[in-house]
FIKOLZA-1660 file (N, C-alpha, C; in steps of 0.1 Angstrom, whole numbers, plus 5000, padded with zeros to 4 digits):
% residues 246
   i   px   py   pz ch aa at
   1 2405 8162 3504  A  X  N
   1 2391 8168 3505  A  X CA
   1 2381 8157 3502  A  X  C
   2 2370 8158 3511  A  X  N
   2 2363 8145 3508  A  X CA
   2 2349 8148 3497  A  X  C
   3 2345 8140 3490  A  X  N
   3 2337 8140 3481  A  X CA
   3 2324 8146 3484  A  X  C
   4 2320 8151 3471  A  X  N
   4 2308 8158 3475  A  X CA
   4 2295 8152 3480  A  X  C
   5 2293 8140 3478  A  X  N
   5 2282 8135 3484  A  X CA
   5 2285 8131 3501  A  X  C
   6 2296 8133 3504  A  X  N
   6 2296 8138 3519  A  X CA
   6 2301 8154 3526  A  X  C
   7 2305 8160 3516  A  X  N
   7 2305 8174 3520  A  X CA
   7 2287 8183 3516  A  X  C
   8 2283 8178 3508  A  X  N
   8 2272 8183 3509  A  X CA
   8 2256 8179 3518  A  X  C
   9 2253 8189 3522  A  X  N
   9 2244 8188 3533  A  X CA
   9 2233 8182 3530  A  X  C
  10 2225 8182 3516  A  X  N
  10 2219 8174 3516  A  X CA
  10 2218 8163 3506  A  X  C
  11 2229 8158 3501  A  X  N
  11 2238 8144 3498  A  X CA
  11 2243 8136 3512  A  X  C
  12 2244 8143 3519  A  X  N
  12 2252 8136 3532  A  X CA
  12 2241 8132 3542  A  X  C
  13 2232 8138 3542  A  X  N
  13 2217 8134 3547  A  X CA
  13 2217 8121 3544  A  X  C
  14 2214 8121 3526  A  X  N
  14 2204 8106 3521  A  X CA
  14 2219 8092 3521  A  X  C
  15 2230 8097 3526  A  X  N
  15 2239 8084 3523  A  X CA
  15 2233 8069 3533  A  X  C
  16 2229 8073 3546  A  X  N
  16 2228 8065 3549  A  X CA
  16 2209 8056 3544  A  X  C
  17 2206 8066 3537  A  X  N
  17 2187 8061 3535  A  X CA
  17 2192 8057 3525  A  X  C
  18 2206 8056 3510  A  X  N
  18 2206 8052 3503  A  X CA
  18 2216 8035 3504  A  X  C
  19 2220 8037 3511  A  X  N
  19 2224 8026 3512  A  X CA
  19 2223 8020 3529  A  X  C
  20 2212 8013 3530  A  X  N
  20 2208 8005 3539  A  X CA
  20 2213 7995 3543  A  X  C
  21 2218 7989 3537  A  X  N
  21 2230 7973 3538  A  X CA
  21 2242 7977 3542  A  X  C
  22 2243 7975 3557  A  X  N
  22 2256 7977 3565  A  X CA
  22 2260 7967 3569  A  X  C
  23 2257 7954 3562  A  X  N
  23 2265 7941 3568  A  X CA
  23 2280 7941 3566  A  X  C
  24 2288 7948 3560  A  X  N
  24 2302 7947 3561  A  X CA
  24 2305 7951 3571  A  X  C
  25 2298 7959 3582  A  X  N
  25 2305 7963 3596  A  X CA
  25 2304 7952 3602  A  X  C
  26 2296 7942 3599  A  X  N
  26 2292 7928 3614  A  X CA
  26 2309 7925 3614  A  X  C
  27 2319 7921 3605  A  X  N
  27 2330 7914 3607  A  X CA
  27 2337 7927 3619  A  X  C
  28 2344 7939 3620  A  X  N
  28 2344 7945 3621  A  X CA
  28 2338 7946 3636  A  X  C
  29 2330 7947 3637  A  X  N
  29 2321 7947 3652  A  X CA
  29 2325 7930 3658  A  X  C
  30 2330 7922 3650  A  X  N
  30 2333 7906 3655  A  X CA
  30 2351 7909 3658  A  X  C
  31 2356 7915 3652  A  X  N
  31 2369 7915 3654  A  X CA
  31 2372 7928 3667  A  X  C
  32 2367 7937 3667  A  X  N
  32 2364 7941 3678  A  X CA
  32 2362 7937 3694  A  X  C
  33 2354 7929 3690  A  X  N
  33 2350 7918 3697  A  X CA
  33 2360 7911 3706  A  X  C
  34 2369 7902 3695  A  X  N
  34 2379 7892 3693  A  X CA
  34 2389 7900 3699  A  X  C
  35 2393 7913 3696  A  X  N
  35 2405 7921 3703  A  X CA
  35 2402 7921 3716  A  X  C
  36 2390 7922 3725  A  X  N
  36 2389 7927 3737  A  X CA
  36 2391 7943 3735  A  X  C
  37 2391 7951 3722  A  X  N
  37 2394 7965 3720  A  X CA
  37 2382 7968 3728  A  X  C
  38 2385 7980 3737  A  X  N
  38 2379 7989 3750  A  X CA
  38 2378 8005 3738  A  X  C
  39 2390 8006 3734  A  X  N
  39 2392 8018 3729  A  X CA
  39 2391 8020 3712  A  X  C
  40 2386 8024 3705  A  X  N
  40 2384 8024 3686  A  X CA
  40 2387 8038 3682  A  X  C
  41 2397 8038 3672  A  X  N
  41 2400 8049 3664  A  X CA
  41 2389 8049 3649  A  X  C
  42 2375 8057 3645  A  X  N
  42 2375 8054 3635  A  X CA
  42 2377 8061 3620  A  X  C
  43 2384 8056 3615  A  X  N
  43 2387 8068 3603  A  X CA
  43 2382 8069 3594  A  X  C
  44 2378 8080 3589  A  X  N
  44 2368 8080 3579  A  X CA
  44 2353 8078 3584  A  X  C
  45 2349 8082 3596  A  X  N
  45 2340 8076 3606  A  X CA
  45 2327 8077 3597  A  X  C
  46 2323 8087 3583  A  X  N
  46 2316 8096 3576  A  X CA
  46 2306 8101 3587  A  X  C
  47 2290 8090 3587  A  X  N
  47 2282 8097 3591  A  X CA
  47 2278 8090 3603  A  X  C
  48 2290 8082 3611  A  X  N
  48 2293 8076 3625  A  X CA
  48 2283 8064 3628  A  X  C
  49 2277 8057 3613  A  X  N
  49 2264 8040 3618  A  X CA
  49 2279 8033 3626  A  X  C
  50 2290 8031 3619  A  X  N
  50 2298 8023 3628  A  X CA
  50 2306 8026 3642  A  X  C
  51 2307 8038 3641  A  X  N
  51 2316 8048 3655  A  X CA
  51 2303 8043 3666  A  X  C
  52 2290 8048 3660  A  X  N
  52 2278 8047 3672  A  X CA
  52 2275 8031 3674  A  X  C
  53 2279 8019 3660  A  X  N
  53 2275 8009 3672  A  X CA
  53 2285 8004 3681  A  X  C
  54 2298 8007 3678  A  X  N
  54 2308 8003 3689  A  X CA
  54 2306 8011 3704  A  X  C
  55 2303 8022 3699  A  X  N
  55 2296 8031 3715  A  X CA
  55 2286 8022 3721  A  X  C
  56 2271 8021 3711  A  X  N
  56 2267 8012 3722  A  X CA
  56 2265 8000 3725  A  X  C
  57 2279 7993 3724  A  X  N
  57 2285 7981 3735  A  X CA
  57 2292 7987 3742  A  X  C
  58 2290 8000 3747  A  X  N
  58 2305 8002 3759  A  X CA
  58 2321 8006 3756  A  X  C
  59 2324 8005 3743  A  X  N
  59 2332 8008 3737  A  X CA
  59 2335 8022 3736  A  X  C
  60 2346 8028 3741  A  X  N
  60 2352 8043 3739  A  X CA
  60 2355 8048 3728  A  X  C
  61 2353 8057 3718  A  X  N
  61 2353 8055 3707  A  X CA
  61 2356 8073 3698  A  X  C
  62 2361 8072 3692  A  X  N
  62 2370 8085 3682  A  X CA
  62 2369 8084 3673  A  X  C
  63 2359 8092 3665  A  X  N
  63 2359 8090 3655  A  X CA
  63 2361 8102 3642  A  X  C
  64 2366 8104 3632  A  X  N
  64 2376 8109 3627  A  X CA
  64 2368 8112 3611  A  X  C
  65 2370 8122 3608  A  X  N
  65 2361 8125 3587  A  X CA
  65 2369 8142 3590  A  X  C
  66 2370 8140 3572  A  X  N
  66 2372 8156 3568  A  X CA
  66 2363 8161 3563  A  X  C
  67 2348 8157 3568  A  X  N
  67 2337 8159 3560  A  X CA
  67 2325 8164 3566  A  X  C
  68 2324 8176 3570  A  X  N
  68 2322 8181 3583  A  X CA
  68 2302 8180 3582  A  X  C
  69 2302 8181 3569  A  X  N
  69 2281 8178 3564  A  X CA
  69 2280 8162 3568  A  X  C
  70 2287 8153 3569  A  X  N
  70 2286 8142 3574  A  X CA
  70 2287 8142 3588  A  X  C
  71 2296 8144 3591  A  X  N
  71 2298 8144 3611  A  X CA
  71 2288 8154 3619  A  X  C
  72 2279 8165 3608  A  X  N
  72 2270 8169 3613  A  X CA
  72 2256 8159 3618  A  X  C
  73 2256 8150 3602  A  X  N
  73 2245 8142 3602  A  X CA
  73 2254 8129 3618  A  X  C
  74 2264 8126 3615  A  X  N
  74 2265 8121 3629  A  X CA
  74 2261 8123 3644  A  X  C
  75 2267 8136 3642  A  X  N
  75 2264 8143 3658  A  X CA
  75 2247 8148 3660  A  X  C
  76 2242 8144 3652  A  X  N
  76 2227 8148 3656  A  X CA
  76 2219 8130 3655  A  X  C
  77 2229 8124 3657  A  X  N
  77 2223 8109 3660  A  X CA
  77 2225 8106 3673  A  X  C
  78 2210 8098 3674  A  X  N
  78 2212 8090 3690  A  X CA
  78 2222 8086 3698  A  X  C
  79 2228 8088 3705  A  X  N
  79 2238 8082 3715  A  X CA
  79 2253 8091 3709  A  X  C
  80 2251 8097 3700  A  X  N
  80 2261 8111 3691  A  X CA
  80 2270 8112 3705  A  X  C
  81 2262 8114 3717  A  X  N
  81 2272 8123 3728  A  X CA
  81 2281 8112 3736  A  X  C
  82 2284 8098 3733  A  X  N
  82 2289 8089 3737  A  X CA
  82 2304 8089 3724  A  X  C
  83 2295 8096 3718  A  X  N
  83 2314 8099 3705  A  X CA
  83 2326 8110 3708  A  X  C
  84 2337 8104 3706  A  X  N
  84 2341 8119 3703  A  X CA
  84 2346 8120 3691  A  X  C
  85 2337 8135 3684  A  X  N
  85 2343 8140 3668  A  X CA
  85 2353 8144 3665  A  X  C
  86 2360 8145 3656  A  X  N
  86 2371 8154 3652  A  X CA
  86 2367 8153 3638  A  X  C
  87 2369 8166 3630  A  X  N
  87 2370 8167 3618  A  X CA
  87 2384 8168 3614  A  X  C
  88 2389 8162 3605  A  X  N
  88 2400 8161 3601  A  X CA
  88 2408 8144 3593  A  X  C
  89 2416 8144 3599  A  X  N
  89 2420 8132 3593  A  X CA
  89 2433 8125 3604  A  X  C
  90 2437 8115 3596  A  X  N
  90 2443 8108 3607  A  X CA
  90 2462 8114 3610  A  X  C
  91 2462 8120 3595  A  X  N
  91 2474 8128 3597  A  X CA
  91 2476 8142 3612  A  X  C
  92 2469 8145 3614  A  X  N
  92 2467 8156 3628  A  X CA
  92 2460 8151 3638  A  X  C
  93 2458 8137 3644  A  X  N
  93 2452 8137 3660  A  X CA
  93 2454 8144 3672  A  X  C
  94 2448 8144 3676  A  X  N
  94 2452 8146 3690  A  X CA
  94 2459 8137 3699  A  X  C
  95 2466 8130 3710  A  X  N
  95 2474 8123 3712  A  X CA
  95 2464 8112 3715  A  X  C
  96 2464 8100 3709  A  X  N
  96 2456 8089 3714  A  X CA
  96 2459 8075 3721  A  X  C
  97 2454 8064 3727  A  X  N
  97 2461 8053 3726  A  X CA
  97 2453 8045 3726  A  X  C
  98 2449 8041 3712  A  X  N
  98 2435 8030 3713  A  X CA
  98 2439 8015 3709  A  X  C
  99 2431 8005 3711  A  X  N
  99 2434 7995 3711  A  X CA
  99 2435 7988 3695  A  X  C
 100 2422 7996 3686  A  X  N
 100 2421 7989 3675  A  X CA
 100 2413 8003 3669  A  X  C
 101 2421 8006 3653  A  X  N
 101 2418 8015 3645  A  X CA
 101 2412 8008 3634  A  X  C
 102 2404 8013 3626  A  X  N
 102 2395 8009 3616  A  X CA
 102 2394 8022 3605  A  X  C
 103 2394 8014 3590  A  X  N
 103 2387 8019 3580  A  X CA
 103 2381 8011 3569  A  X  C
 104 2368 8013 3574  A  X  N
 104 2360 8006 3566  A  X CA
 104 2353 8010 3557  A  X  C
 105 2346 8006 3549  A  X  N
 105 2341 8004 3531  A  X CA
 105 2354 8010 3523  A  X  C
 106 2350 8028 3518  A  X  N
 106 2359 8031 3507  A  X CA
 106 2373 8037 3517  A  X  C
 107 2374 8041 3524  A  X  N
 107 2378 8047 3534  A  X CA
 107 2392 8047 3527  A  X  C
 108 2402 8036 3525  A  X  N
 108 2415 8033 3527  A  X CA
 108 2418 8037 3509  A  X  C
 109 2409 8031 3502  A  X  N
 109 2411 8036 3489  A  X CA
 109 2403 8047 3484  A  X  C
 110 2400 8058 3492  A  X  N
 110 2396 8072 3486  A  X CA
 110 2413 8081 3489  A  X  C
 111 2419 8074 3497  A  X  N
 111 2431 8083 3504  A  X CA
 111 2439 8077 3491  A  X  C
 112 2440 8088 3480  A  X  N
 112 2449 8084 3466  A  X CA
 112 2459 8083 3464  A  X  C
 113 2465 8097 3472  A  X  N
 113 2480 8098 3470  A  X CA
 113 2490 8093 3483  A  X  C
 114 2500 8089 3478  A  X  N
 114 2509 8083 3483  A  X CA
 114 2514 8091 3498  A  X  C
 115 2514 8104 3497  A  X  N
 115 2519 8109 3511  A  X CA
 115 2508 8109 3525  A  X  C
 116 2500 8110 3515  A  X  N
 116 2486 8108 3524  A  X CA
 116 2484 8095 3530  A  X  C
 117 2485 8085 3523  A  X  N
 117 2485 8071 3521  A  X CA
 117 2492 8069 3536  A  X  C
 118 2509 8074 3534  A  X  N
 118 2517 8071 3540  A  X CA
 118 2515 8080 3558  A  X  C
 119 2508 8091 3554  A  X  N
 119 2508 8097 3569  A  X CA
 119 2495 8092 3573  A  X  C
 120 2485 8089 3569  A  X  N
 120 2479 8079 3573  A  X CA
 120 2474 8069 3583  A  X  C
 121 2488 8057 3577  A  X  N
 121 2491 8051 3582  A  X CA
 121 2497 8049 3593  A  X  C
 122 2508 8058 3591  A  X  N
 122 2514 8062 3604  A  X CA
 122 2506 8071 3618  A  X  C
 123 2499 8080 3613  A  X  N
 123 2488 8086 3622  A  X CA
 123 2482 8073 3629  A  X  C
 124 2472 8063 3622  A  X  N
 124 2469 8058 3631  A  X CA
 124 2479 8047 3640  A  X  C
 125 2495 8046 3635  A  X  N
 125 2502 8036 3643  A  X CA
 125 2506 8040 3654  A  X  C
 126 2507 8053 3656  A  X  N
 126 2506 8063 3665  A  X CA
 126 2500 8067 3676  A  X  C
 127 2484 8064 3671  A  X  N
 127 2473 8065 3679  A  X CA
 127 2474 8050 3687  A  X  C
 128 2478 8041 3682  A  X  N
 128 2475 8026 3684  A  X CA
 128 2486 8024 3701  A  X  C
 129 2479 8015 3707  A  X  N
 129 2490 8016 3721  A  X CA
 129 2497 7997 3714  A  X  C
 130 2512 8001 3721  A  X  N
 130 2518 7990 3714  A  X CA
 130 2509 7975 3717  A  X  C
 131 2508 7971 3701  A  X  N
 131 2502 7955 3703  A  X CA
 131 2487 7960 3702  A  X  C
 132 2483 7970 3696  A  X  N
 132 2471 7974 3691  A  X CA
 132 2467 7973 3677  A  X  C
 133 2458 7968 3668  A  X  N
 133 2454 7966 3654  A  X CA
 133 2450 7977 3649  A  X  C
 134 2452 7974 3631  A  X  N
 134 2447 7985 3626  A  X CA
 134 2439 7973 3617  A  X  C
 135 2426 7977 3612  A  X  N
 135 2422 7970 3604  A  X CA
 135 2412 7977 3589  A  X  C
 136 2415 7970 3580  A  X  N
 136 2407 7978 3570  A  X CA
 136 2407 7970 3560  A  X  C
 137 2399 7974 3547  A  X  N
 137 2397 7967 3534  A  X CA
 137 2400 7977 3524  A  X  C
 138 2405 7971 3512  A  X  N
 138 2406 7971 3499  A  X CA
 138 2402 7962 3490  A  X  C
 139 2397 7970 3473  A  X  N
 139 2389 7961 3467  A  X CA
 139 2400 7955 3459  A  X  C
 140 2399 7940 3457  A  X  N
 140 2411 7935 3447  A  X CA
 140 2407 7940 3433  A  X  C
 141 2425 7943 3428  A  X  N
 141 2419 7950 3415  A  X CA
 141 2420 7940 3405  A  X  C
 142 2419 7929 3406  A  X  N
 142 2422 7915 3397  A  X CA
 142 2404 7914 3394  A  X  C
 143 2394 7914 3401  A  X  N
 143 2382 7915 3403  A  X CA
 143 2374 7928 3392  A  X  C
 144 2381 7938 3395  A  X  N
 144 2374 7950 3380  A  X CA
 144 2361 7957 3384  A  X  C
 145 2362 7956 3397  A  X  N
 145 2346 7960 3401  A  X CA
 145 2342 7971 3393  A  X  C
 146 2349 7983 3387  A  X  N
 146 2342 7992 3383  A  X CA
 146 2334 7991 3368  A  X  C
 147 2338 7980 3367  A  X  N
 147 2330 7974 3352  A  X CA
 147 2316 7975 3353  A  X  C
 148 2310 7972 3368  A  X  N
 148 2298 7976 3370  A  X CA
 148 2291 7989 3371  A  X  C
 149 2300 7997 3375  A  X  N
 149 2299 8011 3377  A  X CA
 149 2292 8018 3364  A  X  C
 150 2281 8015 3362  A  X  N
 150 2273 8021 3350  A  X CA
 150 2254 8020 3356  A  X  C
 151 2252 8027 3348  A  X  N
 151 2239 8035 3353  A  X CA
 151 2228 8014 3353  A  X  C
 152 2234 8015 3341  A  X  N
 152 2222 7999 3340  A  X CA
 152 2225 7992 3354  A  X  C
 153 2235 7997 3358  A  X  N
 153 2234 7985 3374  A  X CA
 153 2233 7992 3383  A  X  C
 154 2232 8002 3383  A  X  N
 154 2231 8008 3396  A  X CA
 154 2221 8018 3397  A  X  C
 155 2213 8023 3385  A  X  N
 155 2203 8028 3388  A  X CA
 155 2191 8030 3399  A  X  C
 156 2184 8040 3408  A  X  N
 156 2176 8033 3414  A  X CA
 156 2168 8046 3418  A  X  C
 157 2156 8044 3420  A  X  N
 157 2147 8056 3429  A  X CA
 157 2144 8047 3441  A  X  C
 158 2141 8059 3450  A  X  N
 158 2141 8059 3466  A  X CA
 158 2131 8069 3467  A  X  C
 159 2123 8061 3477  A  X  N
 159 2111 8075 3482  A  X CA
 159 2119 8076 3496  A  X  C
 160 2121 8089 3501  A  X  N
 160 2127 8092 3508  A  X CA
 160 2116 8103 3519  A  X  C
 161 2110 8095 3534  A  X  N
 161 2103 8101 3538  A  X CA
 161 2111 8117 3542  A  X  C
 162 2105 8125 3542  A  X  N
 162 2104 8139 3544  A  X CA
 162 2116 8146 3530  A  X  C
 163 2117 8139 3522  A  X  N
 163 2124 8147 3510  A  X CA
 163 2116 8141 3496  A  X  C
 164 2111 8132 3495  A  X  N
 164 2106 8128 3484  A  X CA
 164 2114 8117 3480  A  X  C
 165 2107 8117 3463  A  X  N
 165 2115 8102 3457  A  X CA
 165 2133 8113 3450  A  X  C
 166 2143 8103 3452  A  X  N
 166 2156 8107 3450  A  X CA
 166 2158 8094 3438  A  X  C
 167 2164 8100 3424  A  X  N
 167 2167 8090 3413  A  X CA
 167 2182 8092 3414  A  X  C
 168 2189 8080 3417  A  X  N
 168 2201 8081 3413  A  X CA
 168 2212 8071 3408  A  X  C
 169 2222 8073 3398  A  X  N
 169 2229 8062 3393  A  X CA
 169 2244 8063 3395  A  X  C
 170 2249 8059 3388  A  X  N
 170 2267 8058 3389  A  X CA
 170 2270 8055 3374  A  X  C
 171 2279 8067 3370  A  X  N
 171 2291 8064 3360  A  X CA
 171 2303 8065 3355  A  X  C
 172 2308 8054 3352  A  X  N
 172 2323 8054 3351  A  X CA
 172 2332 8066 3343  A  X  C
 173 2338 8073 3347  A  X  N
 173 2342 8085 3341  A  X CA
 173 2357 8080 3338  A  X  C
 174 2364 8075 3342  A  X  N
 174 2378 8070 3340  A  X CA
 174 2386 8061 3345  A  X  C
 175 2396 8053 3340  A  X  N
 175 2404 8046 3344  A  X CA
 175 2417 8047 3340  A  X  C
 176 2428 8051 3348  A  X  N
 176 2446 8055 3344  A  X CA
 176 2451 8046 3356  A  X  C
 177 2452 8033 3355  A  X  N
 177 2467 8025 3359  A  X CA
 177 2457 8022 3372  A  X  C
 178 2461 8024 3388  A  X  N
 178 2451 8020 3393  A  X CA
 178 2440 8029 3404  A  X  C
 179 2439 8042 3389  A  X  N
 179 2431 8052 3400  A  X CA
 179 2418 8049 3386  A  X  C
 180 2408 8052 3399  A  X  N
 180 2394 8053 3390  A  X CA
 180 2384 8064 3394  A  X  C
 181 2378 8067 3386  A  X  N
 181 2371 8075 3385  A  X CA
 181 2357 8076 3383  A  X  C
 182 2347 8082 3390  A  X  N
 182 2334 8082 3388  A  X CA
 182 2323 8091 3387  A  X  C
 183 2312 8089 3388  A  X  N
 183 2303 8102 3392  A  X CA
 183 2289 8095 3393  A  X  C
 184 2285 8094 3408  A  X  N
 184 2272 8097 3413  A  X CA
 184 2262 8107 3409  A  X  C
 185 2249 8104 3398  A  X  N
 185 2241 8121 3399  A  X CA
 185 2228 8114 3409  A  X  C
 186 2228 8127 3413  A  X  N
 186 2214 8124 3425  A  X CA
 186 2199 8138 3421  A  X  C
 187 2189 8131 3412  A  X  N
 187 2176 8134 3406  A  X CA
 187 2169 8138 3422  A  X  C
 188 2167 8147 3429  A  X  N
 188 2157 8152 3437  A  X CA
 188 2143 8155 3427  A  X  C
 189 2129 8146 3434  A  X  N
 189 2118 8147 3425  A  X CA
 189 2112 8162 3435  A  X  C
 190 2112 8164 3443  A  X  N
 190 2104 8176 3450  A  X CA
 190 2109 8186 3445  A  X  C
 191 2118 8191 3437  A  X  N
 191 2119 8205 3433  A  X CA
 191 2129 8204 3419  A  X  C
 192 2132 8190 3417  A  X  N
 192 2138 8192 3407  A  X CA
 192 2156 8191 3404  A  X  C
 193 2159 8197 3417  A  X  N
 193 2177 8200 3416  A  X CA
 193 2184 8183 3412  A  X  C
 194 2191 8189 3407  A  X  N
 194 2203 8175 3402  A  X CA
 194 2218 8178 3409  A  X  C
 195 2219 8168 3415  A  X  N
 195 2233 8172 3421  A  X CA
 195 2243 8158 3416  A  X  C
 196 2259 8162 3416  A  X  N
 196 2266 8153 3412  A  X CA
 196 2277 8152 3422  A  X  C
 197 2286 8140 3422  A  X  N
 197 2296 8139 3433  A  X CA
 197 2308 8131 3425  A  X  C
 198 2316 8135 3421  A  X  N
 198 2330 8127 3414  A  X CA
 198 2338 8119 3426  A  X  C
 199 2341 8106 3426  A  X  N
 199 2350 8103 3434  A  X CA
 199 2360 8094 3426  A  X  C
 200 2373 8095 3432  A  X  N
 200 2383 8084 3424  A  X CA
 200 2386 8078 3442  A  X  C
 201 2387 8065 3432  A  X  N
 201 2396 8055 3443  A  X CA
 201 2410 8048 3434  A  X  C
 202 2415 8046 3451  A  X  N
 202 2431 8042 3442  A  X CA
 202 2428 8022 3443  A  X  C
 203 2433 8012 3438  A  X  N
 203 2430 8002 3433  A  X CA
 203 2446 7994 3440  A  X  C
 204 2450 7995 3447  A  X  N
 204 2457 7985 3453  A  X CA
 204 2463 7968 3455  A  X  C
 205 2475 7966 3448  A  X  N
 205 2479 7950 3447  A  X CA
 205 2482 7948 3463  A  X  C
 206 2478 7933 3470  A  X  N
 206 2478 7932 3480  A  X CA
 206 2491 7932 3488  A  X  C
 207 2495 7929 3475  A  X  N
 207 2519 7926 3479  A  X CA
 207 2521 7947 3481  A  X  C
 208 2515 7956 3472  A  X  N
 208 2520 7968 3478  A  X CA
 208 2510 7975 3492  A  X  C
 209 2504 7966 3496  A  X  N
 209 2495 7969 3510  A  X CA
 209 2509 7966 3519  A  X  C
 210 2511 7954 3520  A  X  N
 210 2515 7950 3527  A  X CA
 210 2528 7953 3534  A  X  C
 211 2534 7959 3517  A  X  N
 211 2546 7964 3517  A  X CA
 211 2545 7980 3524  A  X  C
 212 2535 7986 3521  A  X  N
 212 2532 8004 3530  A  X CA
 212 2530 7999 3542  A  X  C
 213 2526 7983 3546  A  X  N
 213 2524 7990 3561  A  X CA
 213 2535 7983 3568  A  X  C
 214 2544 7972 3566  A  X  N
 214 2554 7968 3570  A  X CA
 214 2567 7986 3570  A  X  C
 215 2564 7989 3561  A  X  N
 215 2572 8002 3558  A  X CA
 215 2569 8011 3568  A  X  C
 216 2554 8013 3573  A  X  N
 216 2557 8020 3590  A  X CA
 216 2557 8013 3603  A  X  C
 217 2565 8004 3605  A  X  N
 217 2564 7994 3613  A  X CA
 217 2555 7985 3617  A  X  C
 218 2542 7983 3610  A  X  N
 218 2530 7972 3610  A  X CA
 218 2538 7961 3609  A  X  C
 219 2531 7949 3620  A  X  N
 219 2534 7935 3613  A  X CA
 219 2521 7933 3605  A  X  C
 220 2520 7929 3598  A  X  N
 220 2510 7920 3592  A  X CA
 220 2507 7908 3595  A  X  C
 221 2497 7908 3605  A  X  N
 221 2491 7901 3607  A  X CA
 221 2484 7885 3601  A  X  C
 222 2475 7891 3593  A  X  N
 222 2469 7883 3584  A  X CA
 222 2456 7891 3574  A  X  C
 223 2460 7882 3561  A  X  N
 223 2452 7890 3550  A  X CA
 223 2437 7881 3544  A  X  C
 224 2423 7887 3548  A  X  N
 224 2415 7878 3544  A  X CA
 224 2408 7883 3536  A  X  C
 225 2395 7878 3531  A  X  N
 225 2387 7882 3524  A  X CA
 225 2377 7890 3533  A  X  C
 226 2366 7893 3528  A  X  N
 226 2356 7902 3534  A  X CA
 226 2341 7888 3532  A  X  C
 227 2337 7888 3545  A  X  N
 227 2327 7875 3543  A  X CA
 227 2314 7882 3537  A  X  C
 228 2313 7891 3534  A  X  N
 228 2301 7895 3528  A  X CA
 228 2302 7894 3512  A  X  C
 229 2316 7900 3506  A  X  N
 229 2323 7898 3493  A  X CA
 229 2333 7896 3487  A  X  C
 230 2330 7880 3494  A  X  N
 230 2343 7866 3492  A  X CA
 230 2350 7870 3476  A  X  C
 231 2361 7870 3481  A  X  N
 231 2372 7869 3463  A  X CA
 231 2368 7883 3461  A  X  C
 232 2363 7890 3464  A  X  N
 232 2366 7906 3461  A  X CA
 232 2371 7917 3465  A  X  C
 233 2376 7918 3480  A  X  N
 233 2382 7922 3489  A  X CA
 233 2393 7919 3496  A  X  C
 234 2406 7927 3500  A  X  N
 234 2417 7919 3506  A  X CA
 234 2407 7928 3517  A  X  C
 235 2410 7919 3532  A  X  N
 235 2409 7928 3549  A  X CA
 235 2420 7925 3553  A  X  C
 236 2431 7932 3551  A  X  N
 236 2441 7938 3563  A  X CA
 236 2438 7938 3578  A  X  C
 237 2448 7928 3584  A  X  N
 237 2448 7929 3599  A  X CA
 237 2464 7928 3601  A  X  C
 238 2464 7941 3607  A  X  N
 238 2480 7943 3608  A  X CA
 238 2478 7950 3627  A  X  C
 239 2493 7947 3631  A  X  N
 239 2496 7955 3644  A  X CA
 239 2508 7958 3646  A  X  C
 240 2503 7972 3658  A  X  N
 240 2517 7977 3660  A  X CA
 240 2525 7968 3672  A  X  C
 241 2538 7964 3666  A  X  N
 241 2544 7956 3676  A  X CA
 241 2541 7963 3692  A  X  C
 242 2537 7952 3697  A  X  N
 242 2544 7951 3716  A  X CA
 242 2554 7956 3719  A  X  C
 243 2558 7959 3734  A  X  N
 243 2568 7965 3735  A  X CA
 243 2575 7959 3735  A  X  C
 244 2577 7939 3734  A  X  N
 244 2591 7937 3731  A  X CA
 244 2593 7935 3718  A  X  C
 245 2583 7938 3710  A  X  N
 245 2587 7938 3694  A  X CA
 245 2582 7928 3687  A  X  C
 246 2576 7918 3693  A  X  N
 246 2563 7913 3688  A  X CA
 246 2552 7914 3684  A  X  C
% end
């Protein structure tokens, strides 16, 4: 089930007015690029900034959330009718054959548990036509990012045209081995309501990435950093063999 700041209607609204800095999709839209991919699977699409700019370059595009207050705010965006939605996840598609699948920001580490993890993976190897990429990021957990995860750093108000100013921070609610835990509160100044959103993410060593996807037939490709947040991120670029098995 996906978190409340994307299942709720109006948390799922302000995600994208709260966080304005989408430069982690440029790599992403560059490797795209580099594939010659015609066709994109996107998982975890949320509220579709990246599904819609692969659309408009001409790109055929599928994009995929269990988060149905988000894919609303999707489908009532510009160029929305060049998508196609599915609510759901990558475990139940429809039959696909796309060239290059993606999950990007938290996408890969909100999916916690292992079976999930693992159908997944396979869902999109599935979707992939042979000699098609999957690509995604994970945060290195050698790095500790959630040490930041406290209100002193992430505090912030936002005047938010047609809702008002929105106060909101992040705090660390737990850590057990390599699941973490948090909570988003979001201060609405126009009427007062406080709303909250718990999310855990799972924290992944790059040798057991590599090893889940080798384990559904991925080659692994190559493993880099994320050029936005060098030494903090592994990006997975894995494919499904060719049909002669390359």
């Amino acid at each position: 089930m996906a978190d409340e700041c994307f299942r709720h209607p109006r948390l799922a609204a302000l995600y994208d007015v709260l966080d304005t800095d989408r430069g982690d999709l440029v790599p992403y839209l560059r490797m795209a690029e580099g594939f010659g991919a015609r066709r994109v699977l996107d998982i975890g699409c949320g509220t579709g900034v990246f599904a819609l700019l692969l659309a408009g370059r001409g790109i055929e595009v599928v994009g995929v959330d269990t988060a149905g207050a988000s894919l609303d705010v999707a489908r009532g965006r510009p160029g929305a009718d060049r998508v196609r939605w599915i609510e759901g996840d990558a475990t139940s598609l429809p039959a696909l054959r796309v060239d290059l699948a993606t999950m990007t920001a938290n996408v890969a580490q909100a999916i916690t548990d292992r079976p999930s993890w693992q159908g997944t993976l396979r869902g999109a190897y599935e979707a992939l036509r042979p000699g098609g990429h999957l690509v995604f990021e994970t945060r290195d957990p050698a790095r500790r990012a959630w040490e930041e995860w406290t209100r002193e750093h992430t505090h912030r108000t936002a005047d938010v045209p047609g809702v008002g100013t929105v106060e909101s921070w992040c705090r660390l609610l737990d850590v057990s081995g390599p699941m973490v835990t948090f909570r988003w509160t979001y201060v609405f100044g126009a009427d007062g309501e406080v709303l909250t959103s718990d999310s855990t993410l799972r924290f992944r060593e790059r040798e057991e990435v590599a090893a889940d996807l080798v384990e559904q037939g991925y080659l692994v490709r190559e493993v880099c950093g994320a050029p936005d947040r060098e030494g903090r991120e592994f990006v997975f670029v894995a494919r499904r063999p060719g049909e002669d098995g390359r």
